[in-house]
DSSP file (Angstrom, degrees, kcal/mol; ACC not computed):
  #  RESIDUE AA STRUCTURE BP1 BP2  ACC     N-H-->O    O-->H-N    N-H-->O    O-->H-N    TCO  KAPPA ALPHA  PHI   PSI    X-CA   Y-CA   Z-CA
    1    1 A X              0   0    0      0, 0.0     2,-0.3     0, 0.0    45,-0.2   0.000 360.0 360.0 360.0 133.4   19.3    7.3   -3.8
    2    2 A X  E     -A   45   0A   0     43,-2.4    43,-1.4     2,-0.0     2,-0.4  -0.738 360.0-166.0-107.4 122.3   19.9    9.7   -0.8
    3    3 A X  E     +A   44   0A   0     -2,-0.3     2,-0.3    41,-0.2    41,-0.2  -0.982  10.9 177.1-126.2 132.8   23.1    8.8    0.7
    4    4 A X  E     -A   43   0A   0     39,-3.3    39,-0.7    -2,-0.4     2,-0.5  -0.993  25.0-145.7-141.7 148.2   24.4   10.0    4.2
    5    5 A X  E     -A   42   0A   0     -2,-0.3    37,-0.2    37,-0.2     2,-0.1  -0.851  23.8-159.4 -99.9 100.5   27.5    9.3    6.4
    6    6 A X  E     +A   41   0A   0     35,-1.1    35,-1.5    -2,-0.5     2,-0.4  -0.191  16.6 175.5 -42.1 143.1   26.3    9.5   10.0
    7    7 A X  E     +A   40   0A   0     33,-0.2    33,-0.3     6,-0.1     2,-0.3  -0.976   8.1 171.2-148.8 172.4   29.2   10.2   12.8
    8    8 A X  E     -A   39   0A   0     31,-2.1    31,-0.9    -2,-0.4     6,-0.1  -0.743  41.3-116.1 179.0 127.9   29.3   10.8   16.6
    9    9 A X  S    S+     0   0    0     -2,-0.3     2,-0.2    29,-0.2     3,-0.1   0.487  93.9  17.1 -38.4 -26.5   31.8   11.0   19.1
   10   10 A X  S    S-     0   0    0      1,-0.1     4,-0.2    29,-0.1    28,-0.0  -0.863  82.4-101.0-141.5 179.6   30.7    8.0   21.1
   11   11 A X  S >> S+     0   0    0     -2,-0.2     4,-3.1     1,-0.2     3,-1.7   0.964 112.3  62.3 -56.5 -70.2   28.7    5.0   20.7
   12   12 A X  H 3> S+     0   0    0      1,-0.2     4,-0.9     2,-0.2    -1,-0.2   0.738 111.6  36.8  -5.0 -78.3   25.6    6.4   22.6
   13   13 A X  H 34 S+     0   0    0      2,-0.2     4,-0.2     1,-0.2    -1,-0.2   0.422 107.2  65.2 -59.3  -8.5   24.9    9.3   20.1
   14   14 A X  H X> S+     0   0    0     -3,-1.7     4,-4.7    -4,-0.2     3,-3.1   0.841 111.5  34.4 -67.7 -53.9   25.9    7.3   17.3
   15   15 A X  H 3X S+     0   0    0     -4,-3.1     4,-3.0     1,-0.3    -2,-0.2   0.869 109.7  63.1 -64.1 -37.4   22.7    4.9   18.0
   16   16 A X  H 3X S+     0   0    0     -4,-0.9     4,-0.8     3,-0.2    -1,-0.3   0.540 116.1  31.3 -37.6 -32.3   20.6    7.8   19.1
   17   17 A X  H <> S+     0   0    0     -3,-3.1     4,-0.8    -4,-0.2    -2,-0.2   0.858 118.5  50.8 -77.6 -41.5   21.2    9.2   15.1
   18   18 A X  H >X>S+     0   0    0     -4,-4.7     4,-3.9     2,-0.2     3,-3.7   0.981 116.3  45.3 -47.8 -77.3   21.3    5.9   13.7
   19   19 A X  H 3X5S+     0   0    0     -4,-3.0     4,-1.3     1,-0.3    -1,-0.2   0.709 113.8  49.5   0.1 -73.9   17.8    5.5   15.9
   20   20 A X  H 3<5S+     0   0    0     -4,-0.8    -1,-0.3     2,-0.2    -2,-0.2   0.620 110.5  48.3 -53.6 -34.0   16.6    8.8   14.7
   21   21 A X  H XX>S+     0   0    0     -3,-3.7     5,-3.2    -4,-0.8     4,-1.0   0.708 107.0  58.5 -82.2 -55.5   17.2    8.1   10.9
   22   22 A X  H 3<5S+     0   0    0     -4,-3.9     3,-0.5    -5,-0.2    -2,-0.2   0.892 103.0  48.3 -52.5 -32.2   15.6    4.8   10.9
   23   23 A X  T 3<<S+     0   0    0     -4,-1.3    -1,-0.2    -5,-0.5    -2,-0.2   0.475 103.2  60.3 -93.9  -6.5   12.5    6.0   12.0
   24   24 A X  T <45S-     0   0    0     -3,-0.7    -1,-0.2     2,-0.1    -2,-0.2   0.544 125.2 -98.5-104.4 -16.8   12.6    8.8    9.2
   25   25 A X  T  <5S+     0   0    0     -4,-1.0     2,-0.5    -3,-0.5    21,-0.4   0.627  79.3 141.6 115.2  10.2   12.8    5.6    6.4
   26   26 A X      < -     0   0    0     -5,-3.2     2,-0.3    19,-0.1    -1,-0.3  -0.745  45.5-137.5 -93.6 136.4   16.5    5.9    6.0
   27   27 A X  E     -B   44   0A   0     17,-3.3    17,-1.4    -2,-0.5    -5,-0.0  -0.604  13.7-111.8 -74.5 125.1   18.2    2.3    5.6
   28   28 A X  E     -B   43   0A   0     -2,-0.3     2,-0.4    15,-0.2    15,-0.2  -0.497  32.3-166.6 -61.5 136.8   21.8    0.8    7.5
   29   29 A X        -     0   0    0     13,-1.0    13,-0.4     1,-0.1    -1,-0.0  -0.987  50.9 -30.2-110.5 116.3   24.6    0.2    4.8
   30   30 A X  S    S-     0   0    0     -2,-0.4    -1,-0.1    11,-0.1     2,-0.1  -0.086  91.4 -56.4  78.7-179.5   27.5   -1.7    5.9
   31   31 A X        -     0   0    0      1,-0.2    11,-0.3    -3,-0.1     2,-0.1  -0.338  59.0 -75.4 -94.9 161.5   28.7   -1.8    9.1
   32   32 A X        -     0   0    0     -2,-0.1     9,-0.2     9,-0.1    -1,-0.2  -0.525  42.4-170.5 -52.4 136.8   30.1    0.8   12.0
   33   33 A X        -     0   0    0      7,-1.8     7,-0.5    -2,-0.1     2,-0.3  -0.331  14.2-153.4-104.5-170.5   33.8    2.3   11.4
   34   34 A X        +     0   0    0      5,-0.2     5,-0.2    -2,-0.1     2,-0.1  -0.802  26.3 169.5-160.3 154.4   35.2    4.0   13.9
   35   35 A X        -     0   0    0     -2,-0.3     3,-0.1     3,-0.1    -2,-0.0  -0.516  66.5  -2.5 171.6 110.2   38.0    6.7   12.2
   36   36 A X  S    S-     0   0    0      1,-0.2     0, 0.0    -2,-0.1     0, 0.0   0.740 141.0 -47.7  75.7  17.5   40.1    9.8   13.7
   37   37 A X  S    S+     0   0    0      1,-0.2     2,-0.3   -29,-0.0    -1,-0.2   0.836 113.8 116.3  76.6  19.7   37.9    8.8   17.0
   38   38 A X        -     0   0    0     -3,-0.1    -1,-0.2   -28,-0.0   -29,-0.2  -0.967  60.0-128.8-136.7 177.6   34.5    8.5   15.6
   39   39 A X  E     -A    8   0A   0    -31,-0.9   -31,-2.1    -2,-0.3     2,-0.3  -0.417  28.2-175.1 -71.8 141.7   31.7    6.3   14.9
   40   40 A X  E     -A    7   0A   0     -7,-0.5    -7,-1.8   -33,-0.3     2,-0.4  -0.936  14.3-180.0-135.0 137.6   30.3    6.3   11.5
   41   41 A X  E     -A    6   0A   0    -35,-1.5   -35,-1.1    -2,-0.3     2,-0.4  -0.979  23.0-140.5-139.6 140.7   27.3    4.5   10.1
   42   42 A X  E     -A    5   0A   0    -13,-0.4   -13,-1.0    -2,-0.4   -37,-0.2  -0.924  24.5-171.2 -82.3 152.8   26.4    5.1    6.2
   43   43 A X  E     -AB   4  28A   0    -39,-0.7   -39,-3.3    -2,-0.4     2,-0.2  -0.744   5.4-166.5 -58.0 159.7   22.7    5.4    5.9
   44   44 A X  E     -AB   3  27A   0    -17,-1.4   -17,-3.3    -2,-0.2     2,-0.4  -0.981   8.6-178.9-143.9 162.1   20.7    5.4    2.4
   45   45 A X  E     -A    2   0A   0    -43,-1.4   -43,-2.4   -19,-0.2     2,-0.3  -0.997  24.4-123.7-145.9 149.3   17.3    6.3    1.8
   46   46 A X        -     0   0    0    -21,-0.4     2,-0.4    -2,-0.4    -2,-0.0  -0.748  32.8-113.4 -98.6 151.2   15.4    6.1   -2.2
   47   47 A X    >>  -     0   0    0     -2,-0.3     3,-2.1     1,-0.1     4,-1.3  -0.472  22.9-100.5 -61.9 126.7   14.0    8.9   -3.4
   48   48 A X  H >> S+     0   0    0     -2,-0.4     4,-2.0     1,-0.3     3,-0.8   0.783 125.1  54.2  -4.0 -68.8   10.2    9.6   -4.1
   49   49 A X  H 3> S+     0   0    0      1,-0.3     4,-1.5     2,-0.2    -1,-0.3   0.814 108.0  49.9 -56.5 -43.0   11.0    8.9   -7.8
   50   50 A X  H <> S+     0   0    0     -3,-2.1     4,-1.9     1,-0.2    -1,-0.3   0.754 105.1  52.7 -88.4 -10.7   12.5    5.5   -7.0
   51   51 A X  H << S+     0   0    0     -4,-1.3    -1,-0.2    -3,-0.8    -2,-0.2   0.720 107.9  53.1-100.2  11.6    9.8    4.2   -4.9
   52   52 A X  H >X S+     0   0    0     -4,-2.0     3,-2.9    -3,-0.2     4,-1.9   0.971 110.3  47.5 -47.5 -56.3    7.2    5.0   -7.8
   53   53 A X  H 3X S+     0   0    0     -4,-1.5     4,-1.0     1,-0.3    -2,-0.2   0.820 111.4  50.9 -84.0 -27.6    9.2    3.1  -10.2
   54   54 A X  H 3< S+     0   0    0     -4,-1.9    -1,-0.3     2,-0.1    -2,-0.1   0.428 122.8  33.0 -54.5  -3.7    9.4    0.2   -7.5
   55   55 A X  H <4 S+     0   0    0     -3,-2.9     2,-0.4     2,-0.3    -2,-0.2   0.552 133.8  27.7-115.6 -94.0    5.4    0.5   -7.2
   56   56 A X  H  < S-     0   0    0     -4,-1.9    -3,-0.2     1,-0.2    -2,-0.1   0.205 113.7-101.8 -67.3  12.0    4.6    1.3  -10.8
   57   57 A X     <  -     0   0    0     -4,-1.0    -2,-0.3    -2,-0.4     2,-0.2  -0.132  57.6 -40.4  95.4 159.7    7.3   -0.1  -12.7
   58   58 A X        -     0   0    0     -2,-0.1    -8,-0.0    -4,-0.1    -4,-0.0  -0.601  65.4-118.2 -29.7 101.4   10.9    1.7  -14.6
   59   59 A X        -     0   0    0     -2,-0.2     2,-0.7     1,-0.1    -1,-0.1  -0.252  22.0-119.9 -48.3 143.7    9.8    5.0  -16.1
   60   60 A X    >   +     0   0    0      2,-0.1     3,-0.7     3,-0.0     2,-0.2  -0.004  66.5 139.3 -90.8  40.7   10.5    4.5  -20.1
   61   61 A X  T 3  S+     0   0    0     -2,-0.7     2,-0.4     1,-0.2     3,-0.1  -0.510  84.1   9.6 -60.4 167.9   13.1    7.8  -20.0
   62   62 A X  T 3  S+     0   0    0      1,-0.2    -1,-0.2    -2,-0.2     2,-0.1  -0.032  98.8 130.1  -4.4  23.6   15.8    6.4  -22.3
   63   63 A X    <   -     0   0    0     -3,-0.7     2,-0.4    -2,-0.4    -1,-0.2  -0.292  42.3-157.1 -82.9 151.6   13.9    3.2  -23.5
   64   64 A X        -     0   0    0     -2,-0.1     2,-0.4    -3,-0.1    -3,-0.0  -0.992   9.0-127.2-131.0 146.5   13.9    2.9  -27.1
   65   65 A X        -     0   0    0     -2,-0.4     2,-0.0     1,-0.0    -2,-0.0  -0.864  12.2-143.4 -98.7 130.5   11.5    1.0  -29.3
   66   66 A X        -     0   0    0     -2,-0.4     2,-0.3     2,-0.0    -1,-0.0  -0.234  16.6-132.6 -73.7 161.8   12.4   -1.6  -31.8
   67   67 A X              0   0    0     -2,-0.0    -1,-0.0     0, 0.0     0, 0.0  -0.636 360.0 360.0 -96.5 168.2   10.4   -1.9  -35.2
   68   68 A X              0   0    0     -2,-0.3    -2,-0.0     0, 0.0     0, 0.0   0.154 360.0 360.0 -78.1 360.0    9.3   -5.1  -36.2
């Protein structure tokens, strides 16, 4: 998972990144902060690899198999 903390000096360019970020496949987390006099927005976005294993299933790296 691709994690980013957006920021901007005002509201205006905040929404203009946010904007910009959505439209590239990245997701809102949580809400706006505001902190030392700016706006913050978390985005996240999955990685290639997780939206295989969300299409094609969990890859079986660290699966183990029982015997009968």
């Amino acid at each position: 998972m691709k994690y980013q903390i957006l920021t901007a000096s005002s509201v205006k360019r905040l929404t203009e990144i946010v904007t910009e970020h959505l439209t590239q496949g990245w997701t809102l987390q949580g809400g706006v902060a505001v902190a030392h006099g700016f706006y913050c927005q978390t985005v996240t976005k999955k990685t290639a690899q997780e939206k295989n294993e969300a299409v094609y299933g969990s890859s079986s790296k660290g699966k183990t198999s029982r015997a009968s």
